[in-house]
C-alpha positions as CSV (number, residue, x, y, z in Angstrom):
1,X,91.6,62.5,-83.4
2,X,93.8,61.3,-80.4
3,X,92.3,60.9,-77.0
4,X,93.1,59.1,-74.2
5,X,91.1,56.2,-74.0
6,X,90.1,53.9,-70.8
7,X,87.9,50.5,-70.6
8,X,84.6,50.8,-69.6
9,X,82.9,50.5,-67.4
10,X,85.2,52.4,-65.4
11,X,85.3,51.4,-61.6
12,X,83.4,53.7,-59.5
13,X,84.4,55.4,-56.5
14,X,85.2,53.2,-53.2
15,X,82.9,52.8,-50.5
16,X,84.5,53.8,-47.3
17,X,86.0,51.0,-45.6
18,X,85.1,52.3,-42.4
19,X,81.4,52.2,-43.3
20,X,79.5,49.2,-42.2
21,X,77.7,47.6,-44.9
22,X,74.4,47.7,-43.1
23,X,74.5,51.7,-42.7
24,X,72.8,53.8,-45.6
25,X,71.9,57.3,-46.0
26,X,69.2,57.0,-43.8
27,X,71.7,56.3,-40.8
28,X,73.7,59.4,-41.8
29,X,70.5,61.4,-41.7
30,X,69.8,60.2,-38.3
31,X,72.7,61.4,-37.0
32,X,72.7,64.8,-38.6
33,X,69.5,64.8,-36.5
34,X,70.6,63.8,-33.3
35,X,73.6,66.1,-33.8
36,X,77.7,65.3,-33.5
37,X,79.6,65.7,-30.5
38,X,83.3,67.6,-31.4
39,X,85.1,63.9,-30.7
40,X,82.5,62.8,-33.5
41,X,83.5,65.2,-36.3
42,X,86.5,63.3,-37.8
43,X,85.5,60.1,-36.9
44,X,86.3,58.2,-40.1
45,X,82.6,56.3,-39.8
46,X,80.8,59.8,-39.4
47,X,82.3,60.7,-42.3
48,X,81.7,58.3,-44.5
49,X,77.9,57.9,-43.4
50,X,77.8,61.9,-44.5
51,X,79.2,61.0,-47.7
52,X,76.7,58.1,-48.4
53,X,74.3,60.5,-47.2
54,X,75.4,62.9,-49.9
55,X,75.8,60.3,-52.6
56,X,72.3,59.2,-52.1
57,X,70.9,62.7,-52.7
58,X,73.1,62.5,-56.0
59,X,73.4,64.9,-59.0
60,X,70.3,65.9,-60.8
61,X,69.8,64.3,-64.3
62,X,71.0,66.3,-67.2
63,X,70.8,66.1,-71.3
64,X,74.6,66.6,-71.6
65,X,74.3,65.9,-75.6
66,X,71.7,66.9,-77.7
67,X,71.5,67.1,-81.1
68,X,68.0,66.3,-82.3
69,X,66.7,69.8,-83.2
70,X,69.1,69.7,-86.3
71,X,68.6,68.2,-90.1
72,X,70.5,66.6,-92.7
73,X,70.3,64.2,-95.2
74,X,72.7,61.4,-94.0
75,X,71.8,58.2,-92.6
76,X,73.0,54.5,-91.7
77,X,71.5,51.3,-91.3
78,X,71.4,48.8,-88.8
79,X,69.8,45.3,-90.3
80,X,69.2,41.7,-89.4
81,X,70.7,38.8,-90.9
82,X,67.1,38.3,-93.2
83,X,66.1,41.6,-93.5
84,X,65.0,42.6,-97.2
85,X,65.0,45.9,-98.5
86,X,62.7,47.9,-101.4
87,X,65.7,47.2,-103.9
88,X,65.7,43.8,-105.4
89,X,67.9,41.7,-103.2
90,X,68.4,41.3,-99.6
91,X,69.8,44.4,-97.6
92,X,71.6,41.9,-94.4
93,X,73.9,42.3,-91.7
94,X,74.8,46.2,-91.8
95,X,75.5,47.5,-88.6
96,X,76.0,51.3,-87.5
97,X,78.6,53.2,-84.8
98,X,79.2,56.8,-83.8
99,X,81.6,58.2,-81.5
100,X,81.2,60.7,-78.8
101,X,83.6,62.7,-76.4
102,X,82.9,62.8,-72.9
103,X,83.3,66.1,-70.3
104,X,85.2,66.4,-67.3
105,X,83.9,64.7,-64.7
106,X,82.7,61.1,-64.0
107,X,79.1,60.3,-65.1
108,X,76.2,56.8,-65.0
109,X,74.5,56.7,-68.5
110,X,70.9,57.2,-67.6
111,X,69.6,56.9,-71.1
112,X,69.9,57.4,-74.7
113,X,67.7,58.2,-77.4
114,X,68.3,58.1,-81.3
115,X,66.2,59.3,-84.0
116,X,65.7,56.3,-86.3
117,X,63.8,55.7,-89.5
118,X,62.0,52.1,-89.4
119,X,61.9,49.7,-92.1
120,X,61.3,46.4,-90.5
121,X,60.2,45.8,-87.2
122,X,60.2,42.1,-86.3
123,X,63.5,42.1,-84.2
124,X,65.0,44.4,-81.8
125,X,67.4,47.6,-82.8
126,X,70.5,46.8,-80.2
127,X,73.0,49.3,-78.8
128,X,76.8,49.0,-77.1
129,X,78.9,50.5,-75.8
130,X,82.6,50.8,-76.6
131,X,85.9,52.5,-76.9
132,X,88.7,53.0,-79.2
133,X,90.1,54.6,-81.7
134,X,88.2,52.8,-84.6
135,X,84.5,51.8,-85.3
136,X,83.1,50.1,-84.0
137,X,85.5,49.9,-80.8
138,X,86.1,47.1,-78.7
139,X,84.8,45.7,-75.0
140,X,81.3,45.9,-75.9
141,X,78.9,46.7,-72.8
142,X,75.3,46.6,-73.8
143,X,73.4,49.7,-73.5
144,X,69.9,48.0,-74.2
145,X,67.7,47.5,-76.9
146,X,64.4,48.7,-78.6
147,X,61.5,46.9,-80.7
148,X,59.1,50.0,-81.8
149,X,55.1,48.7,-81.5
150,X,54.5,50.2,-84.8
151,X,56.2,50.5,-88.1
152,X,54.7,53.9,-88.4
153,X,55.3,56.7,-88.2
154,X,58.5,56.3,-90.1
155,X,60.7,58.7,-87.7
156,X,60.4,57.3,-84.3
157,X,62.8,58.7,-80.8
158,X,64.1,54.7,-79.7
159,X,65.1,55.4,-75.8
160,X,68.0,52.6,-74.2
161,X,67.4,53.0,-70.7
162,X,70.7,50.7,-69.1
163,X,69.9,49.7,-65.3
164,X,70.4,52.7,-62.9
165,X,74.6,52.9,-61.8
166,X,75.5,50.5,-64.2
167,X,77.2,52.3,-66.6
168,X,80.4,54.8,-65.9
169,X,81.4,56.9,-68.2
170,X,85.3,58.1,-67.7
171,X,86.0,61.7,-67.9
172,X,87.5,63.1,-70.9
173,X,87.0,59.4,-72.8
174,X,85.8,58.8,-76.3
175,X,83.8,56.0,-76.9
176,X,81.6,54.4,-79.3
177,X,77.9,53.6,-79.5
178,X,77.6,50.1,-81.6
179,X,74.5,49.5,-83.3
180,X,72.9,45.9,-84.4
181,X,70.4,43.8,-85.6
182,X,71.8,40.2,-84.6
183,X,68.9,38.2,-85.3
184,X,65.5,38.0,-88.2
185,X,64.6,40.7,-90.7
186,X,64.6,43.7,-88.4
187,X,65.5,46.9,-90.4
188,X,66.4,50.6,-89.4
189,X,68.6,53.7,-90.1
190,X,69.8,56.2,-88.3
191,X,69.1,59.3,-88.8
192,X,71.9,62.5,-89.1
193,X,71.6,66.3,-87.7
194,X,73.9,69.0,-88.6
195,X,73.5,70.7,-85.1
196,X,74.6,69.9,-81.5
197,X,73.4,71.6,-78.0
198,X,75.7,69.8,-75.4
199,X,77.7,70.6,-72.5
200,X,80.9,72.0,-72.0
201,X,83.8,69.4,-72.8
202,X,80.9,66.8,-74.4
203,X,80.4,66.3,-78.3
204,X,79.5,64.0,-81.1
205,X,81.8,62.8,-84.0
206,X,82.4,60.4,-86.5
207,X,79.2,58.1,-88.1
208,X,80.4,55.2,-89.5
209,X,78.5,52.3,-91.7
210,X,79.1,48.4,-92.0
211,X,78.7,47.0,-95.6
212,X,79.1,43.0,-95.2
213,X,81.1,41.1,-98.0
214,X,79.4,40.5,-101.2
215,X,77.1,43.6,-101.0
216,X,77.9,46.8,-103.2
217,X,81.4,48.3,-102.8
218,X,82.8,49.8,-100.4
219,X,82.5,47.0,-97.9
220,X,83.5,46.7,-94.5
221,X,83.9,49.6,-91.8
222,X,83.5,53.1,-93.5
223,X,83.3,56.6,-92.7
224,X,79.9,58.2,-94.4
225,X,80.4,61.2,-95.6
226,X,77.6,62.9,-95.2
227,X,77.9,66.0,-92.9
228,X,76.7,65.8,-90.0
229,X,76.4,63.9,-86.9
230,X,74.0,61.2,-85.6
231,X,70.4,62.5,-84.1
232,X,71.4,61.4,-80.6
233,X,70.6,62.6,-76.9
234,X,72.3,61.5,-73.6
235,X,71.4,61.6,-70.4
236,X,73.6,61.5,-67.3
237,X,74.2,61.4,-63.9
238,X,77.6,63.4,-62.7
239,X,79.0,61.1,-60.4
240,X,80.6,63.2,-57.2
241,X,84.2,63.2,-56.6
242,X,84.9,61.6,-53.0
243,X,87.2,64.5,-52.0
244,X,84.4,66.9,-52.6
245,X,81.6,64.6,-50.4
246,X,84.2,64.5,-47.5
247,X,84.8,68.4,-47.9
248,X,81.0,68.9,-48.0
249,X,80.7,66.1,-44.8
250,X,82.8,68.1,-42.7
251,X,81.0,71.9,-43.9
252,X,77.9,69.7,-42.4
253,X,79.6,68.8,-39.5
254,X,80.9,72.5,-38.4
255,X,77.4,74.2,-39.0
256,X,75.7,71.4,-37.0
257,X,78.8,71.9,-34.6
258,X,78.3,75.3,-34.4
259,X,74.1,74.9,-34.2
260,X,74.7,73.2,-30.9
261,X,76.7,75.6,-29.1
C-alpha cells in the first residue's frame, strides 16, 4: 500500500539559535520565577529558554500500538547461522520483518516489546529498524537486542529499549522492524495476533519470513499468509512541534505578565 516514505532517523527539531548552549530548563525555570519584564516577553533568548523549559517537561509515554491481547496461529522465525531445529537438518539464517504505520505527529521510540516463542537461546534475538516499500526495508538503525535468561517458559515478552531521544519516528511514515540472528545457534519465532488496540492514525501490517537458498521452497523474502499481525507493543514519546512550545512560551509569559501587575 503506498505511503510516503522518509529515512530514519528523521532530524529532530532545532534548537534555538538564540539559546546559549549552557542554558537548560532549569534557567528557563529561574526566570519564570524571578518574573519577565514587558521588554523581556519577545526576547528571542526568553523564548527559546521557555521552550527548552517545555521540552524538558516532554510528553508523557504512551502504548501507541498494541496488539498482544489477540491470538492466532501464525508465526516466523528468526535463526542464527548454526541453529538446529527438531526436524532433521539444520533450520539457519531465517530472518523476520513486519511493517507498521505511524500517526500524525513526530515521536522517540521508547521501547518495543514482541511476543516470541524460544527455541535456542545461546545468541541474541536483534531488531532494526527500516523503511520502504518492501521487507525488509533499507537504512537499518538498530533498535537493540535481547538474550532471554531462560529457555522456558516457551512464550516470553523480549523488550528493545533503544537509548532515550535516539530514535524519531516521522509522522505518517511506514517502516519496518527487521529481525536477526547474525551470529551461533540462537533460535526464535514470532508470534502472530489477530487483534490491534492502537492509536488513532498508527497500525500494524504486513509479516514477512526469510527462507535462505537451499532450504524448502519458497525461498527468499515472502509474505506469510497467516492472518494476522505480529504480537508487538510500542511505546513512544510525541515529540512537540516548535510552533506550539513558542505559542505556549508566550501564554507563560502574558499570565506571568499579567501576575505582576
Amino acid at each position: 500500500m503506498a505511503r510516503g516514505l522518509r529515512g530514519i532517523p528523521p532530524p529532530g527539531p532545532e534548537r534555538p539559535t538564540a539559546l546559549p548552549p549552557e542554558n537548560s530548563a532549569a534557567d528557563a525555570n529561574r526566570m519564570i520565577g524571578k518574573g519577565i519584564s514587558t521588554g523581556d516577553m519577545t526576547h528571542p533568548t526568553t523564548l527559546a529558554l521557555l521552550a527548552t523549559g517545555l521540552l524538558a517537561l516532554g510528553s508523557p509515554a504512551a502504548v501507541v500500538i498494541d496488539s498482544f491481547s489477540g491470538s492466532s496461529n501464525g508465526n516466523s522465525a528468526a535463526s542464527g547461522p548454526t541453529a538446529g531445529f527438531f526436524l532433521p537438518g539444520t533450520f539457519t539464517d531465517r530472518e523476520a520483518a513486519f511493517d507498521f504505520y505511524t500517526g500524525s505527529t513526530a515521536s522517540w521510540l521508547n521501547q518495543l516489546d514482541l511476543l516470541i516463542a524460544v527455541g535456542d537461546h545461546s545468541t541474541p534475538l536483534e531488531a532494526s529498524l527500516t523503511t520502504g516499500s518492501t521487507a525488509p526495508g533499507t537504512n537499518p538503525v538498530s533498535i537493540g537486542s535481547f538474550t532471554p535468561s531462560s529457555p522456558s517458559p516457551t512464550l516470553q515478552t523480549f523488550s528493545f529499549q533503544p537509548n532515550p531521544n535516539t530514535i524519531l519516528l516521522a509522522p505518517n511514515t511506514r517502516y519496518w522492524v527487521h529481525l536477526t540472528v547474525s551470529s551461533g545457534g540462537g533460535l526464535y519465532t514470532l508470534s502472530y495476533s489477530d487483534t490491534q488496540n492502537n492509536a488513532p492514525g498508527w497500525s500494524l501490517d504486513e509479516t514477512w519470513g526469510y527462507t535462505p537458498p537451499g532450504s524448502p521452497s519458497p525461498t527468499g523474502w515472502n509474505q506469510d499468509g497467516t492472518p494476522g499481525v505480529a504480537k508487538a507493543r510500542l511505546d513512544v514519546t510525541v515529540v512537540p512541534e516548535p510552533g506550539a512550545l513558542l505559542l505556549c512560551g508566550l501564554g507563560m509569559l502574558v499570565l506571568l505578565r499579567r501576575r505582576r501587575i
